[in-house]
N, C-alpha and C positions, 0 to 999 in steps of 0.2 A: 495836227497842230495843237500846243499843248495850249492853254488857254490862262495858266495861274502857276500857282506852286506847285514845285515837284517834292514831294512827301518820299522820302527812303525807305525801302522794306522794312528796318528796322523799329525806324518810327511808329509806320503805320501799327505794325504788329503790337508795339510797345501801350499804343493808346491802344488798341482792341482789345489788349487782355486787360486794361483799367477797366473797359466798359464791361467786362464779362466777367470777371472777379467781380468789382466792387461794387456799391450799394445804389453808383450815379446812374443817372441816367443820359442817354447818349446826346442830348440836347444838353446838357450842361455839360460836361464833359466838354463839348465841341463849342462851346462858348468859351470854356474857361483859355484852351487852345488855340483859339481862335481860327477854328479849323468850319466848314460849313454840315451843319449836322446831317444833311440830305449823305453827302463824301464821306463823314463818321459812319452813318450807316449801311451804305454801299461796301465799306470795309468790313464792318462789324458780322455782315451779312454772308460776304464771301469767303470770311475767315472761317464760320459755322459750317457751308459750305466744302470746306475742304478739309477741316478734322471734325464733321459728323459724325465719324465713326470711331474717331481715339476714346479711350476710356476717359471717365469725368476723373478728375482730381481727385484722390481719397480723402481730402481734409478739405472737401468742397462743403459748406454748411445744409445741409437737410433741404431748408427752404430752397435753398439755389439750386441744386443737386434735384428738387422735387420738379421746380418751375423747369428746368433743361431735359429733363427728361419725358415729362408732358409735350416739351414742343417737338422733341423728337420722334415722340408716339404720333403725333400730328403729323410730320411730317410722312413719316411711313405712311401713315393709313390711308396720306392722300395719294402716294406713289402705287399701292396697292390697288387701288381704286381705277387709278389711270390704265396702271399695268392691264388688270380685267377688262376694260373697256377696249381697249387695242386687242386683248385678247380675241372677244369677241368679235370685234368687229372682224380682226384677217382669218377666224373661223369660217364668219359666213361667208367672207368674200373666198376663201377657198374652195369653198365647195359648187 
């Protein structure tokens, strides 16, 4: 049951790369929109989510280009982490 507005692929995608290109932050942004910033960021989130792994923009500025790829090193080292852990764990319980 849908509870509010229904926002179009288009749309959605269209404000996500605003918040990912630009300088805003996704709280204004989603004010400006009038969209609910919690629903900005669920997009903002699942979009990162599913081109993780595309190449960054070539004419992405340094700073941006810096901060995106930090969080992508974060994001690895916690899947690595995980990975180990399960590792381990169906080790012992193998044997």
């Amino acid at each position: 049951m849908s509870r509010g507005i229904s926002y179009t692929p288009e749309f959605k995608e269209q404000v996500v790369k605003r918040v990912i290109d630009g300088p805003e932050p996704i709280v204004k942004v989603a004010r400006e929109l009038d969209i609910n910033h919690k629903t900005l960021s669920n997009w903002v989130s699942e979009y990162r989510r599913n081109h993780r792994d595309a190449p960054l923009p070539a004419d992405m500025p340094d700073r941006d280009r810096i901060r995106e790829l930090e969080k992508r090193n974060k994001e690895l080292e916690a899947e690595n982490a995980f990975l180990k852990k399960a590792a381990s764990y169906f080790a012992r319980e193998h044997r």
